[in-house]
ROMI-335964 format. One record per residue (C-alpha): x, y, z; residue number from 0. Coordinates in nm, 4 decimals. Example, Ala and Ser with C-alpha at 12.3 -4.5 7.8 and 13.67 -1.06 7.14 Angstrom:
<nutor px="1.2300" py="-0.4500" pz="0.7800" seq="0"/>
<nutor px="1.3670" py="-0.1060" pz="0.7140" seq="1"/>
END
This chain:
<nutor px="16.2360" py="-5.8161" pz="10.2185" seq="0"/>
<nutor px="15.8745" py="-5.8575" pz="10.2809" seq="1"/>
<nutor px="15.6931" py="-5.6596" pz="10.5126" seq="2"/>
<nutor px="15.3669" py="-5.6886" pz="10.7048" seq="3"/>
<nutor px="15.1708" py="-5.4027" pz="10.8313" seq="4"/>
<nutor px="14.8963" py="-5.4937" pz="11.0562" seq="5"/>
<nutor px="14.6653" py="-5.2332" pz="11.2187" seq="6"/>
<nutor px="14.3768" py="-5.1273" pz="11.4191" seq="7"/>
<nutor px="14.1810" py="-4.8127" pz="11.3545" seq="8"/>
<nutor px="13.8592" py="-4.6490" pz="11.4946" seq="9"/>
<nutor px="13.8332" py="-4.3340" pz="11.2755" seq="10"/>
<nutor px="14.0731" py="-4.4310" pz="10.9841" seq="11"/>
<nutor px="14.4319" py="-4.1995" pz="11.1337" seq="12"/>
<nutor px="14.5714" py="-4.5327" pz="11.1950" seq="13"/>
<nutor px="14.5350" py="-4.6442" pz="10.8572" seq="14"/>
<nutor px="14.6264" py="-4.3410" pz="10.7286" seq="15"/>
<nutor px="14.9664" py="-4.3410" pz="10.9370" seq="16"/>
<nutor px="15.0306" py="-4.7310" pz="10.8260" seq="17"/>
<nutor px="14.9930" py="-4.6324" pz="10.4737" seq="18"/>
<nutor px="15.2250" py="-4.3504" pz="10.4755" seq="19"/>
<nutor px="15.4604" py="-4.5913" pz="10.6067" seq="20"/>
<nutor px="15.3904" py="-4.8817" pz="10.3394" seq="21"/>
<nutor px="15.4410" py="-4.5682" pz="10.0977" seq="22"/>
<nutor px="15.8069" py="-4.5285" pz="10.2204" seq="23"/>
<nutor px="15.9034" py="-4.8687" pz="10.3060" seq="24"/>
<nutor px="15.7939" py="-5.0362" pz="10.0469" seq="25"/>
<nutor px="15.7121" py="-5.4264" pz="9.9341" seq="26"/>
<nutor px="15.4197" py="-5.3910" pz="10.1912" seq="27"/>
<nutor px="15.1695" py="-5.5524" pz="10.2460" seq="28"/>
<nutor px="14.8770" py="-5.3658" pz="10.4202" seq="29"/>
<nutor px="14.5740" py="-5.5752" pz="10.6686" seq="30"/>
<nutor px="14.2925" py="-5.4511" pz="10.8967" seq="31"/>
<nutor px="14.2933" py="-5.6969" pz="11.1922" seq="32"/>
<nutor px="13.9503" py="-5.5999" pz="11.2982" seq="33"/>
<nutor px="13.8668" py="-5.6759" pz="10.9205" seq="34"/>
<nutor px="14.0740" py="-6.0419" pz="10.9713" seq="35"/>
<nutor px="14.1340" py="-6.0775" pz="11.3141" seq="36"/>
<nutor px="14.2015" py="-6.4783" pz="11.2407" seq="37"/>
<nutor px="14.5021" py="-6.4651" pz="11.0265" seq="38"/>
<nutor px="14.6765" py="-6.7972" pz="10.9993" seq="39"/>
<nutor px="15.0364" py="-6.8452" pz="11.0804" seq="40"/>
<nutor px="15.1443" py="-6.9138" pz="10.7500" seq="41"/>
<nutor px="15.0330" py="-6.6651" pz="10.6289" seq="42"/>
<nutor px="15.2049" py="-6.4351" pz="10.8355" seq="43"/>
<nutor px="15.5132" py="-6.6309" pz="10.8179" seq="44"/>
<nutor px="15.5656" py="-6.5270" pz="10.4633" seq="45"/>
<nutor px="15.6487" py="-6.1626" pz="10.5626" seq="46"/>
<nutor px="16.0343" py="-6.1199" pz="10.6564" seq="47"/>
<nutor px="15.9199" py="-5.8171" pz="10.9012" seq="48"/>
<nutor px="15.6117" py="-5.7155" pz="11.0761" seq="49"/>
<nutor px="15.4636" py="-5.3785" pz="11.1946" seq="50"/>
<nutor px="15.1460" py="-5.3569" pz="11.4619" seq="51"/>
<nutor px="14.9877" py="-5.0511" pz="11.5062" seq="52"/>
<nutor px="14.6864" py="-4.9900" pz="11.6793" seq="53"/>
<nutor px="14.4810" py="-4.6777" pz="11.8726" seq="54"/>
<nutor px="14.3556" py="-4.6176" pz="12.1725" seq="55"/>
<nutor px="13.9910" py="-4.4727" pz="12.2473" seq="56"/>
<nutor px="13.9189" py="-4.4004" pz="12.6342" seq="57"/>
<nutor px="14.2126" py="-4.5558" pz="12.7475" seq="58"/>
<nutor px="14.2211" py="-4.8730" pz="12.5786" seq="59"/>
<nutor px="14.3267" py="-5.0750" pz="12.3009" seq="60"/>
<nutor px="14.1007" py="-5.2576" pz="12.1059" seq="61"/>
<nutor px="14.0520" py="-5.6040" pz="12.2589" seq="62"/>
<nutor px="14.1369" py="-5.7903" pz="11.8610" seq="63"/>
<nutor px="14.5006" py="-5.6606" pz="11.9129" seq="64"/>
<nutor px="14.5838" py="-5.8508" pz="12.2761" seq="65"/>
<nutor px="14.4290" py="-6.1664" pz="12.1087" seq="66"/>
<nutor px="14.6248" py="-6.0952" pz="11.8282" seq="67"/>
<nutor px="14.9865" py="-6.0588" pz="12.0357" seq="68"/>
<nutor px="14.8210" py="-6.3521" pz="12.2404" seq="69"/>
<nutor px="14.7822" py="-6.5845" pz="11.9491" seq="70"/>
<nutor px="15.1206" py="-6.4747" pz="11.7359" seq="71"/>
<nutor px="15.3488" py="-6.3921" pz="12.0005" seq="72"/>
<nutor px="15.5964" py="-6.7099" pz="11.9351" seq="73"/>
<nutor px="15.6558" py="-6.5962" pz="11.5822" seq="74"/>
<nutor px="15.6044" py="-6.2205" pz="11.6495" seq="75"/>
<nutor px="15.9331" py="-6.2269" pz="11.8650" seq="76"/>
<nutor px="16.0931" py="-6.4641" pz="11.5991" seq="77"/>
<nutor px="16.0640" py="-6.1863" pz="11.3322" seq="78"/>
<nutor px="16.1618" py="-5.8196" pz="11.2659" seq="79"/>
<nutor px="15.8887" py="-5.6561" pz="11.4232" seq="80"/>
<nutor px="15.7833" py="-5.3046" pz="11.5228" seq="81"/>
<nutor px="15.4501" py="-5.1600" pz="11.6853" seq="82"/>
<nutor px="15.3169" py="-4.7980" pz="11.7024" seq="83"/>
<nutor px="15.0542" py="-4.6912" pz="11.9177" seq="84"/>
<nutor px="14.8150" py="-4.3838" pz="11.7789" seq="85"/>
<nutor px="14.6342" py="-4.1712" pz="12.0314" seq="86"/>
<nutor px="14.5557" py="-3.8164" pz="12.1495" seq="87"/>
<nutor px="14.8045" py="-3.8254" pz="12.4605" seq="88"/>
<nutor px="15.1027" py="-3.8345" pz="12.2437" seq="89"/>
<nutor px="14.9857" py="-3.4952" pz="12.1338" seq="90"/>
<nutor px="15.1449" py="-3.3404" pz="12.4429" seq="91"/>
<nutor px="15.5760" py="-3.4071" pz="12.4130" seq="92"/>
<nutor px="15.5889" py="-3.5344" pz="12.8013" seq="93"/>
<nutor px="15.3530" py="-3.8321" pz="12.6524" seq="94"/>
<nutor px="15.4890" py="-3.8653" pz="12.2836" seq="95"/>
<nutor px="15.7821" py="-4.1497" pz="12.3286" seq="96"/>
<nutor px="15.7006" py="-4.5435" pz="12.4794" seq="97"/>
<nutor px="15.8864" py="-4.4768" pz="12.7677" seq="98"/>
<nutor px="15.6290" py="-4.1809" pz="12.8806" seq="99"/>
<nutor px="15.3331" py="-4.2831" pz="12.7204" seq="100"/>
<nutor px="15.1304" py="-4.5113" pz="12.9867" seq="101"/>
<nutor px="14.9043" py="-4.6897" pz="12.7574" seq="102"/>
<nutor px="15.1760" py="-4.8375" pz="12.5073" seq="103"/>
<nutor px="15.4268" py="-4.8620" pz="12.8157" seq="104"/>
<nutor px="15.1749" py="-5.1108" pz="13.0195" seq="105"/>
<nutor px="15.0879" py="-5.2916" pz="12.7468" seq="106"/>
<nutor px="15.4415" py="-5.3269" pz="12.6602" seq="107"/>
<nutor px="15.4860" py="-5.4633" pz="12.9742" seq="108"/>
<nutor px="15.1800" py="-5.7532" pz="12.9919" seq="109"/>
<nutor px="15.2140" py="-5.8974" pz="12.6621" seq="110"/>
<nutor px="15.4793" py="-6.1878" pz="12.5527" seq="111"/>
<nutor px="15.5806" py="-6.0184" pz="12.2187" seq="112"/>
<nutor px="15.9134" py="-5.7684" pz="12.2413" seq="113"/>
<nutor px="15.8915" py="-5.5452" pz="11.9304" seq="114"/>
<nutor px="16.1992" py="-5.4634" pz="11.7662" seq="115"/>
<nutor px="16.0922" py="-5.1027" pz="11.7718" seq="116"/>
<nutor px="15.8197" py="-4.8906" pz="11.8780" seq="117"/>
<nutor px="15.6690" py="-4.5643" pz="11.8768" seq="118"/>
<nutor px="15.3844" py="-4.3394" pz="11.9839" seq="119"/>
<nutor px="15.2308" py="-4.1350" pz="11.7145" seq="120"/>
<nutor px="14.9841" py="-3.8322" pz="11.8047" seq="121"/>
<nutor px="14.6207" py="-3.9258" pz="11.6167" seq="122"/>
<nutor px="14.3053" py="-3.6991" pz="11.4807" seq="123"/>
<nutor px="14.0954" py="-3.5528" pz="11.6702" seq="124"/>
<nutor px="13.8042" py="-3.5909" pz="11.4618" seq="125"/>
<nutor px="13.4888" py="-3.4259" pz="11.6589" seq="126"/>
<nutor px="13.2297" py="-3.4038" pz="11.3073" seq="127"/>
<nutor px="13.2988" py="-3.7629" pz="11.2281" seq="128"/>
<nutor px="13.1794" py="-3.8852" pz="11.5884" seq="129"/>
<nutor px="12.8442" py="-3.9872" pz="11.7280" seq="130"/>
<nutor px="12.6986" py="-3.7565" pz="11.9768" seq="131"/>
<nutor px="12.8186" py="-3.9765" pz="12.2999" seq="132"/>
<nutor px="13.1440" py="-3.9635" pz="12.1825" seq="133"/>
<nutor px="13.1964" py="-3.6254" pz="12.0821" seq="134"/>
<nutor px="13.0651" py="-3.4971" pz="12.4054" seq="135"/>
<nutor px="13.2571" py="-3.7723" pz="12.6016" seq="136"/>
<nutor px="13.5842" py="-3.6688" pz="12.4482" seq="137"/>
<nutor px="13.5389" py="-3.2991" pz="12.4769" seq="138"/>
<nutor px="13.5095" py="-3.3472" pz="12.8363" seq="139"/>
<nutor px="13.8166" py="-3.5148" pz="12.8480" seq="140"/>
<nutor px="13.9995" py="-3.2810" pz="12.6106" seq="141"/>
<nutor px="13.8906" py="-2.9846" pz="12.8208" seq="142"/>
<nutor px="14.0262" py="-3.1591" pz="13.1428" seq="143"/>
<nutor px="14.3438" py="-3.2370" pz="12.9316" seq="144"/>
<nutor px="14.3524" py="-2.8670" pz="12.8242" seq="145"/>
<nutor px="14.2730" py="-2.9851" pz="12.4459" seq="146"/>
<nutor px="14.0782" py="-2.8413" pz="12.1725" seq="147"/>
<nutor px="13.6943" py="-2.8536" pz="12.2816" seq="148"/>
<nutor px="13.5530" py="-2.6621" pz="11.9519" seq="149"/>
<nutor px="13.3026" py="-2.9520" pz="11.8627" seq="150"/>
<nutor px="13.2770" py="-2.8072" pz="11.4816" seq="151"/>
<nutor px="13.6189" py="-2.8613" pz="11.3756" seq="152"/>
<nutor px="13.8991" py="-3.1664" pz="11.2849" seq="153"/>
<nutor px="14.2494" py="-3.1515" pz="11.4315" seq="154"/>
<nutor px="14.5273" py="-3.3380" pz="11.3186" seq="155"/>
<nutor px="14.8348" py="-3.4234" pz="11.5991" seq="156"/>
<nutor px="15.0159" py="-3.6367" pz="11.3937" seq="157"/>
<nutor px="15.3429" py="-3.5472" pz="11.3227" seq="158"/>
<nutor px="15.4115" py="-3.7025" pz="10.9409" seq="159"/>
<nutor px="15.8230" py="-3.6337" pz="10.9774" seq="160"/>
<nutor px="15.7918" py="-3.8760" pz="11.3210" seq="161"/>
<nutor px="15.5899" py="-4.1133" pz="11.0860" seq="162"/>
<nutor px="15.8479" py="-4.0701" pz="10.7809" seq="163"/>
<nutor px="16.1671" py="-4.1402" pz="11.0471" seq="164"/>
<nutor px="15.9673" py="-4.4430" pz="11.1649" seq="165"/>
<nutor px="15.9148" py="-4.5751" pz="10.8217" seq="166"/>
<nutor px="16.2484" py="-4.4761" pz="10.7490" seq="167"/>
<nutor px="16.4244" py="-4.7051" pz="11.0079" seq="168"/>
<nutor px="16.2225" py="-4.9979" pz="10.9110" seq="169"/>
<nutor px="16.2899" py="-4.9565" pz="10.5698" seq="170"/>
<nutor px="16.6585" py="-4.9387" pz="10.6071" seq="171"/>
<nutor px="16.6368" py="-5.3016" pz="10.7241" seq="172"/>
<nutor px="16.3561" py="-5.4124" pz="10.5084" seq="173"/>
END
């Protein structure tokens, strides 16, 4: 079985998350949407199963993956499919599943495609790597959120056994 793993990324832990997951699965094929937002159908009808996963910075996802679901929904639902969202919400366990986490749980509900499966994976917080706007703008809301504010440092949420279990469940039907 051929699988598809499509994602977005802003500071690379999305990547990182969908290619620990190619790693277990296996027969993977790996694509940046915002590096090929305008994938033709059939192309993507070659893959027997097909993974999303995209973050969210400040609340949103990036605009590519709605146009995305929004272009490919038809064959999307047609497929095995799965979708993980990555952010620094799921870093807290009362946000960490689709059911409690509000950004992948309303976009759940406005889009067309049903995933398979999905899951909510904690990201990076990756305060070096950032310009200056956004490193102050997400220390403020860390500190309201009662996260790390030390502006010198890298922290890593993600849980790799949650990532590995994920994998695991798609590979099983892969």
């Amino acid at each position: 079985m051929k699988t598809l793993i499509l994602y977005l990324t802003r500071d690379g832990q999305t990547r990182k998350i969908a290619e620990k997951m190619a790693q277990i699965i296996g027969n993977t094929t790996l694509i940046s949407l915002r590096e090929q937002p305008d994938l033709p159908e059939a192309h993507l009808s070659q893959f027997d199963q097909i993974i999303i996963g995209s973050s969210i910075r400040y609340g949103h996802f990036d605009p590519i993956l709605e146009r995305f679901i929004q272009q490919h929904f038809e064959l999307l639902n047609a497929k095995r499919s799965a979708f993980f969202s990555v952010n620094l919400t799921a870093r807290k366990a009362n946000r960490s599943t689709p059911q409690t986490n509000t950004y992948t749980r309303k976009l759940l509900a406005r889009i067309a495609w049903q995933p398979d499966l999905v899951e909510v994976f904690a990201g990076a917080l990756l305060y070096p790597r950032y310009r200056w706007f956004d490193r102050m703008m997400i220390r403020f809301i860390m500190k309201i959120t009662q996260g790390e504010t030390d502006t010198r440092r890298e922290y890593e949420y993600t849980d790799w056994q949650q990532v590995a279990q994920f994998a695991e469940k798609l590979r099983k039907v892969a």
